[in-house]
N, C-alpha and C positions, 0 to 999 in steps of 0.2 A: 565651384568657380562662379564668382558673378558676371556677368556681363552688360554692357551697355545698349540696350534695343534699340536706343534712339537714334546709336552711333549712324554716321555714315560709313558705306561698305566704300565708298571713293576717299581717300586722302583730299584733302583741299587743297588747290593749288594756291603756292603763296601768293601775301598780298602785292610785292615786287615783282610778278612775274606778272602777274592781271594788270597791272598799272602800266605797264610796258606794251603788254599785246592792245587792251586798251585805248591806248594815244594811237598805236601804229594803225588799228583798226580805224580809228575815229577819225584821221588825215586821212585815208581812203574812201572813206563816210564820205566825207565831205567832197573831197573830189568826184566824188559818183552824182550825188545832188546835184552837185552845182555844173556838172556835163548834161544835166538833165532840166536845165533851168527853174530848178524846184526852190535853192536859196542863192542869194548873193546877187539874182539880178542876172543880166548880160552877161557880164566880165565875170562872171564866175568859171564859165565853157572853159577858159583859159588857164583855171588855177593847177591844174595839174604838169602844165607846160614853166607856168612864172615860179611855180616854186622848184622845178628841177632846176632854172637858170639862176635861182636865191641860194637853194641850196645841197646842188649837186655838189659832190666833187671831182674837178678835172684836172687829170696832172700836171697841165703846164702853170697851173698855180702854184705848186709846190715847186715847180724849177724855177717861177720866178720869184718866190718868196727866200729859197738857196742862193739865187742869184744875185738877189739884191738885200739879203739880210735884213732882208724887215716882215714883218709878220701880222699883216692887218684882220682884225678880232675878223672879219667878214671870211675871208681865207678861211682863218682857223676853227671857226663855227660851223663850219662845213665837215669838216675830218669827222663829225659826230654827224650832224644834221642830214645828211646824206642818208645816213640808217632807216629815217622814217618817213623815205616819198618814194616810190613804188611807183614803176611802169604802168601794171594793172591792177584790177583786182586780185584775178588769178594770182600773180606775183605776190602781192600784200599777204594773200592767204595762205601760202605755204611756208611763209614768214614766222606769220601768225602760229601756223600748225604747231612747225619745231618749234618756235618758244615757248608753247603752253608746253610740249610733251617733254623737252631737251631742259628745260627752265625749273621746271614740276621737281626731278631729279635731283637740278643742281645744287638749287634753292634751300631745297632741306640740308643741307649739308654746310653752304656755303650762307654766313650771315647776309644781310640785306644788303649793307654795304659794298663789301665784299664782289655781290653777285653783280650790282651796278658795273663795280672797277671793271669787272672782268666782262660785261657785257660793251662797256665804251672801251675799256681799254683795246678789245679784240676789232669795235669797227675804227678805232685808227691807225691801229696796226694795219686791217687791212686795207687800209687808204692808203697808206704810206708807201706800203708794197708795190700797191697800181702804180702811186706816183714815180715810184724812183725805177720801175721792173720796167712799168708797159710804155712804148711810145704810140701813144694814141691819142688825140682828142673826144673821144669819146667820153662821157661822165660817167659815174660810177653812183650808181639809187641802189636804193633796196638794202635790206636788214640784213641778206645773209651774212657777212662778215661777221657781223656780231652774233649770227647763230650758231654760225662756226666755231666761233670763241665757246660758247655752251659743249660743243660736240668736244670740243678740245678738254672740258672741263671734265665733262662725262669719261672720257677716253681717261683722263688722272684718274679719277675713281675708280673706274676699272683697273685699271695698271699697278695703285696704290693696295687693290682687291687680292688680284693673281699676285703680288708679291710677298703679299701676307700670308696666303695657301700654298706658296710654293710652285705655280704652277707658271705655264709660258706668257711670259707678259706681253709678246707678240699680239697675240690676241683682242690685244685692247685697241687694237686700232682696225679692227676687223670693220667697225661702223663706216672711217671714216676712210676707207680704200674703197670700201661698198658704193659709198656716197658720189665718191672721185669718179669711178669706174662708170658708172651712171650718168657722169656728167661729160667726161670723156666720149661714152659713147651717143649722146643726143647732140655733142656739137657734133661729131662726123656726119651724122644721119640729118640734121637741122640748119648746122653752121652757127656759130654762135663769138661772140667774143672773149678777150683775155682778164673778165671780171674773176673768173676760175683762181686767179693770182691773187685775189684782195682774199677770196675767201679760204685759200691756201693758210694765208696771213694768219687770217682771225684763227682759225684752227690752232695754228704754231702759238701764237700769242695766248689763247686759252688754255690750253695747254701746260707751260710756262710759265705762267701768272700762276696758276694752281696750285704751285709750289711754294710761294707766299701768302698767297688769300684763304686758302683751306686753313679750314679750324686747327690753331698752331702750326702752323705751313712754315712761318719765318723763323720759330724756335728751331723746328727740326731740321731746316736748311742749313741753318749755322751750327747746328749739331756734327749735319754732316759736313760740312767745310772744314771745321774743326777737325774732324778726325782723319781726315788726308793730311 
């Protein structure tokens, strides 16, 4: 047998999944500098605060955009843009974590394309959720949503795994009660708010989407529709 020495003993994480953690890192980059007066001058201190009022998402934008049936791009650029401005650093970086590790997995699996849908399509599901579930004014930052949608995606493959073996497909959701349970028990002990609901979301929506996006997802959907 021959083998490759040069190989690496790591898989390389794809190039869609580094392009992602990337930007998310590099908007924290930046907001750390510029709290530090290193670029941007003065009014830099402040970039971390102008861009959650740019582009957070708050839900009573979505009740008045229901309300009054009109849907300004400013609004709607949010339902995404929200994914990539971060509380903290801390925050940014456990973002970051699960998307290299949850993204790593998906990614091979799931084409380039594909993997985008399913990473936006999960952070506007899980905006949506906030919007229509929570009555809060609070806004809603940060990636989990869309990392959610990855753990959602992970949990298909799983699920798609144990069905093929025969075994409890119960199972595949073992990650994402793990994750809940965890998050469950640091609001009791911390206090925390009802962002728990967007990232519910993304989960359901990745999920669900995985049933279309995965490699021949939509042949075999209508395969099985067909056959009821």
């Amino acid at each position: 047998m021959h083998s490759d020495h040069n190989a690496s003993p790591v898989n390389p994480i794809p190039p869609v999944v580094l392009a992602l953690a990337a930007v998310i890192a590099l908007v924290e980059i930046a907001f750390q500098l510029g709290a530090r007066g290193l670029v941007g001058g003065p009014d830099a201190v402040g970039w971390r605060l102008a861009a959650i009022e740019r582009f957070a998402f708050v839900p009573t934008m979505l009740d008045w955009m229901l309300e009054h049936g009109r849907f300004p791009l400013d609004f709607l650029v949010r339902l995404v843009a929200y994914a990539f401005v971060h509380a903290s650093f801390t925050h940014m970086l456990f973002v970051v974590v699960f998307l290299l590790a949850l993204g790593k997995m998906v990614a091979e699996v799931f084409n380039p394309w594909a993997f985008l849908a399913l990473f936006f399509g999960s952070a506007i599901a899980g905006a949506l959720a906030y919007g229509l579930l929570v009555d809060t004014r609070t806004p809603l930052i940060g990636g989990f949503p869309a990392v959610y949608g990855l753990i959602g995606a992970f949990t298909f493959l799983l699920w798609v795994r144990l069905t093929v073996l025969g075994e409890a497909r119960w199972q595949a959701f073992t990650l994402i009660a793990m994750l809940l349970g965890i998050q469950l028990i640091f609001g009791l002990l911390f206090g925390g708010g009802m962002d728990w609901v967007a990232d519910v979301a993304g989960f359901a929506a990745g999920f669900c989407l995985s049933f279309v996006l995965s490699p021949g997802g939509w042949a075999r959907l209508i395969d099985r529709l067909r056959q009821r």
